[in-house]
N, C-alpha and C positions, 0 to 999 in steps of 0.2 A: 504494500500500500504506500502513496507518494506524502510524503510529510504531512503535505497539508491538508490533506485527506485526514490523515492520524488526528493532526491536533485538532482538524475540526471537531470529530468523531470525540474527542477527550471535552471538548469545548461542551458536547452537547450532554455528554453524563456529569461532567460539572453540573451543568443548570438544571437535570433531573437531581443531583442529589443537594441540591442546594434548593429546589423548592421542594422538593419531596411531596408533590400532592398527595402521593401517594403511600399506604404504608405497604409492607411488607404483606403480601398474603401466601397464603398455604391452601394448596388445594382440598386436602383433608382438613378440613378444617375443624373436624367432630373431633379427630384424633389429638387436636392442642384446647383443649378447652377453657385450660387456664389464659390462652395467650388471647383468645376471642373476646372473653368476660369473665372479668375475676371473680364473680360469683358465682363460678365453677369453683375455684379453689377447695377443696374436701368435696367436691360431689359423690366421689365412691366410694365415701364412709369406711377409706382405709388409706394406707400409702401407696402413693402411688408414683413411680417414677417418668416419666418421658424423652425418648429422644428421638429429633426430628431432624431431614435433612432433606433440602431444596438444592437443585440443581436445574436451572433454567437456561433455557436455548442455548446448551452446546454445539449445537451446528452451527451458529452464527461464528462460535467463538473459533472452531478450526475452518472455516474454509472464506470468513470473508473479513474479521478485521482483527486477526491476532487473539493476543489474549485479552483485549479491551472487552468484550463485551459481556463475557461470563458472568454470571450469577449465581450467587454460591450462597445459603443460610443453614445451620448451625444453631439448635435450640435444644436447650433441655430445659428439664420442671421438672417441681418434686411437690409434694402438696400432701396434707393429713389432716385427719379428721379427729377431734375429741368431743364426745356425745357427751359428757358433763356438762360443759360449754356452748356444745349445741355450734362449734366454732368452726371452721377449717381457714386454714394456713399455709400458705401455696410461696414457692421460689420459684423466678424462671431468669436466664440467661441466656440469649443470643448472640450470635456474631456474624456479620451478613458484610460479603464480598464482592464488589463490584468492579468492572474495568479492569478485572485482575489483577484483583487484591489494591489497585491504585487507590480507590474510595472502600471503605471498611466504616462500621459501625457497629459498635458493643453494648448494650441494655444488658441491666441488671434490674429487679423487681420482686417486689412483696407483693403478697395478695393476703387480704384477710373477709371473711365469707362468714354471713351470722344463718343460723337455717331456724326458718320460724315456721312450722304448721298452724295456717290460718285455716282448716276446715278438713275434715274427715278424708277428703279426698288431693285439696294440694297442698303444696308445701311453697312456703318463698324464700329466696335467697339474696339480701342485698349484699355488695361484693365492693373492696374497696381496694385499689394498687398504687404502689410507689415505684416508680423507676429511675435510675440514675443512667445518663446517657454520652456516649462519649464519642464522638466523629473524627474522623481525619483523612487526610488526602498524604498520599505517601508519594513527594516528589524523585524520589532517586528511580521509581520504575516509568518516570517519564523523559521526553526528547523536547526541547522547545527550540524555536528556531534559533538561539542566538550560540546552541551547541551544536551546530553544520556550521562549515565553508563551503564557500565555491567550488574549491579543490580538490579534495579529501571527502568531503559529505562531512559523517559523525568525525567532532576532534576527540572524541572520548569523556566529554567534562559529563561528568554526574552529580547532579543537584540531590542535596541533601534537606531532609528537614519536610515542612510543608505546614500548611493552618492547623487547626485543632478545636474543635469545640465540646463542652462537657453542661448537662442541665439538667434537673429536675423535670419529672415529667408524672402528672397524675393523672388516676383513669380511673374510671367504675360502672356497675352494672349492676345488671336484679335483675333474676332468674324464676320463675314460677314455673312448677311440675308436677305431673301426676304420674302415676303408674304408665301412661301410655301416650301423654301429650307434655309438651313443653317450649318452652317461650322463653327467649332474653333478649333485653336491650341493653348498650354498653355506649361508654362516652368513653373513648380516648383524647389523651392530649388536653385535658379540660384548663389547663393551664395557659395554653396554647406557646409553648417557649419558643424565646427566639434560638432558632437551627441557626443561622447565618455562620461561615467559615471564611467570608473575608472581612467579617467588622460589622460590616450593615446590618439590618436589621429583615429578617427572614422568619417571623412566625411562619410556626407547625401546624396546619390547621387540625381542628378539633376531628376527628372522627365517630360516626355515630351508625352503628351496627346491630340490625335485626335476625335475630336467630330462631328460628321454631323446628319442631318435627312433629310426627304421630305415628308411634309401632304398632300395627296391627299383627297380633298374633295367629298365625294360620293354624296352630294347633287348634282353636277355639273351635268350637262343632258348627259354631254358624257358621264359618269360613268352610275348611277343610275336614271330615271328619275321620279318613281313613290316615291321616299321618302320626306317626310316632311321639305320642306326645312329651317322651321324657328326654326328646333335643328339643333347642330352641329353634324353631324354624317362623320367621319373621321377611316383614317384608314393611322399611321406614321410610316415606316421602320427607324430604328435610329440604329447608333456603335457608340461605345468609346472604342479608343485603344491606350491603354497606355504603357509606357517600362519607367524602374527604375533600373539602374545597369544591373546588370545579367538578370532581370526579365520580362518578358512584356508579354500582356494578352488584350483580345478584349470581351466585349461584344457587339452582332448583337441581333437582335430581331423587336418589332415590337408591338403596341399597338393601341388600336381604342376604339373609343369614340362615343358614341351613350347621346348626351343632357348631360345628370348631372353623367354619370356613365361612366371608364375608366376601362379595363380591357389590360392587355400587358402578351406577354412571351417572355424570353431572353435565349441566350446561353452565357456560360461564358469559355473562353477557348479559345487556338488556334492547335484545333485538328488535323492539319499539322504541325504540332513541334511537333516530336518525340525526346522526351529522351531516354537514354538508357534503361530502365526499364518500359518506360508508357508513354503514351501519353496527351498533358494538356487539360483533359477535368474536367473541376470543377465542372459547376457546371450550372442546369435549373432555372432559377425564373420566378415565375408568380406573375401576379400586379391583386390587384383590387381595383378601388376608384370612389369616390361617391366626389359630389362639388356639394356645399348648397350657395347658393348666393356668398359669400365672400371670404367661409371658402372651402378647400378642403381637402381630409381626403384620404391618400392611403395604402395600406399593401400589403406589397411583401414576398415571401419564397423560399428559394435559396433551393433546391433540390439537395442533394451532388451530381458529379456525380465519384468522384476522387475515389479511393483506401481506404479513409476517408470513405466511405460511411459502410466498414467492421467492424469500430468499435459504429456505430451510430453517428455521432456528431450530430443527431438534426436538420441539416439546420441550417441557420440563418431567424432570421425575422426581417422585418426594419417597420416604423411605418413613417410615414411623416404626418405632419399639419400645412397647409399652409394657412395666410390671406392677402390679399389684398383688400386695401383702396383708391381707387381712386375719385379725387374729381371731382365733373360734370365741365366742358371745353365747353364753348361756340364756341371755332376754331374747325376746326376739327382734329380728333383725329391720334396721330401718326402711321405709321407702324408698326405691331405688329410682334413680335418674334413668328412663327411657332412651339417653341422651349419649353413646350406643352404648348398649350394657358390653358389649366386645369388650370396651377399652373399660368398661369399669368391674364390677366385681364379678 
């Protein structure tokens, strides 16, 4: 690629991560619960640990502009529940790669979750997070022009050093659940901090994200009567729709679960919003995952479906590995979150 090409290309993931309309999403997004709305925080009335990993349009990144355009995220969460307190208490840590590795961003974050039963059948959860946030742009893996001559091209000078920004960042949510439905709303960024990495001033816009589902269980006789009813055999319509600034987007879809093994397909998009040039359809993903006693294990692949798709990006693929530890309880055991039981007890 010819310089100027490059530093354009650098120029334009600058101004994406310097406005950052947009946060960071996860195609599974059921499988990070805590990162959606911290009023997940203890939702599986046990410990539970996470770990998540995003990998976005690697086609882009080997055959059209290097290693600039990679996207790389990096999550864990650990979260528990104490029924004395009726309380749960969630940690989550990311680190997300961009430009390879040139722009980098680190969150850290509390979560704390109160769980109040307001009637025989739901239960609400308001949910409250802290995160400390830290950016930077790492100059020694870039080229600017004034390290080319005429003669020679690169004279070899590597710029070290580069901006840095670090802030506070508050978020919260309420969650309402029954055995077979569920609902949350979340406010990220409610602080709205200024992002800016060259001085200026760059508020984060707020985010605000709607979650529901509903498991219908096929063992039930109304549904199905001839199947085996001591798997779980299930089939959950689920959206999350979220708007950030200028920008807002839905995925719909729908997954089912037959005993130990999870398959789902989503849409991503909201294909009645028309722009002036194209309409927002991004993008298919399909799940598939398997849960061994404790442990659950899923892999999703987002199927371009945008304009992007012209130049190959690849898809993204996401990876999730999920454990849960509950200790045996003599009382009997609480309400469970519909919200998928896979990833919970």
């Amino acid at each position: 690629m010819k310089r100027g090409a490059l530093f354009l290309l650098f120029i334009l993931f600058l101004v994406r991560f310097e406005s950052y309309t947009q946060d960071i999403q996860f195609s599974q997004f059921y499988a990070v619960p805590t990162y959606q709305n911290p009023a997940f925080a203890g939702s599986a009335h046990a410990t539970r640990l996470t770990v998540h990993n995003r990998l976005q349009w690697p086609g882009i990144n080997s055959t059209t502009s290097g290693s600039l355009s990679r996207y790389t995220t990096s999550y864990f969460a650990a979260d528990n529940y104490w029924s004395k307190y009726r309380s749960g208490l969630g940690f989550q840590v990311f680190r997300d790669w961009q430009a390879g590795s040139t722009l980098s961003s680190t969150q850290v974050g509390v979560q704390y979750a109160y769980e109040l039963p307001i009637s025989p059948t739901f239960t609400f959860r308001p949910g409250l997070q802290l995160d400390y946030v830290d950016r930077s742009i790492d100059y020694s893996k870039l080229r600017f022009p004034e390290d080319f001559d005429n003669s020679s091209g690169w004279n070899g000078t590597v710029q070290t050093g580069g901006p840095r920004k670090q802030f506070a960042d508050v978020s919260s949510g309420v969650l309402l659940y029954s055995e077979k439905l569920w609902g949350g709303f979340s406010v990220h960024h409610m602080n709205t901090p200024n992002q800016s990495l060259s001085g200026g001033k760059s508020d984060l816009p707020a985010q605000f994200a709607l979650t529901g589902g509903y498991k219908i269980h096929l063992t039930d006789r109304r549904h199905v009567t001839y199947l085996e009813s001591a798997k779980e055999i299930s089939i959950t319509p689920t959206f999350h729709y979220k708007s950030q600034g200028k920008s807002d987007q839905t995925d719909v879809g729908v997954y089912f679960m037959y005993d130990q093994l999870m398959a789902g397909l989503w849409y991503r998009g909201l294909p009645f919003k028309k722009y002036p040039t194209f309409r927002n359809n991004e993008s298919i993903v399909i799940l598939l995952g398997w849960k061994y006693q404790t442990f659950s294990v899923g892999y999703s692949y987002d199927i371009t479906m945008s304009k992007l798709q012209t130049v190959g990006t690849g898809g993204a693929h996401e990876l999730n590995i999920t454990y849960v530890y509950a200790k045996s309880k003599k009382y009997k055991p609480m309400k469970r979150l519909p919200c998928p039981q896979f990833y919970g007890k």
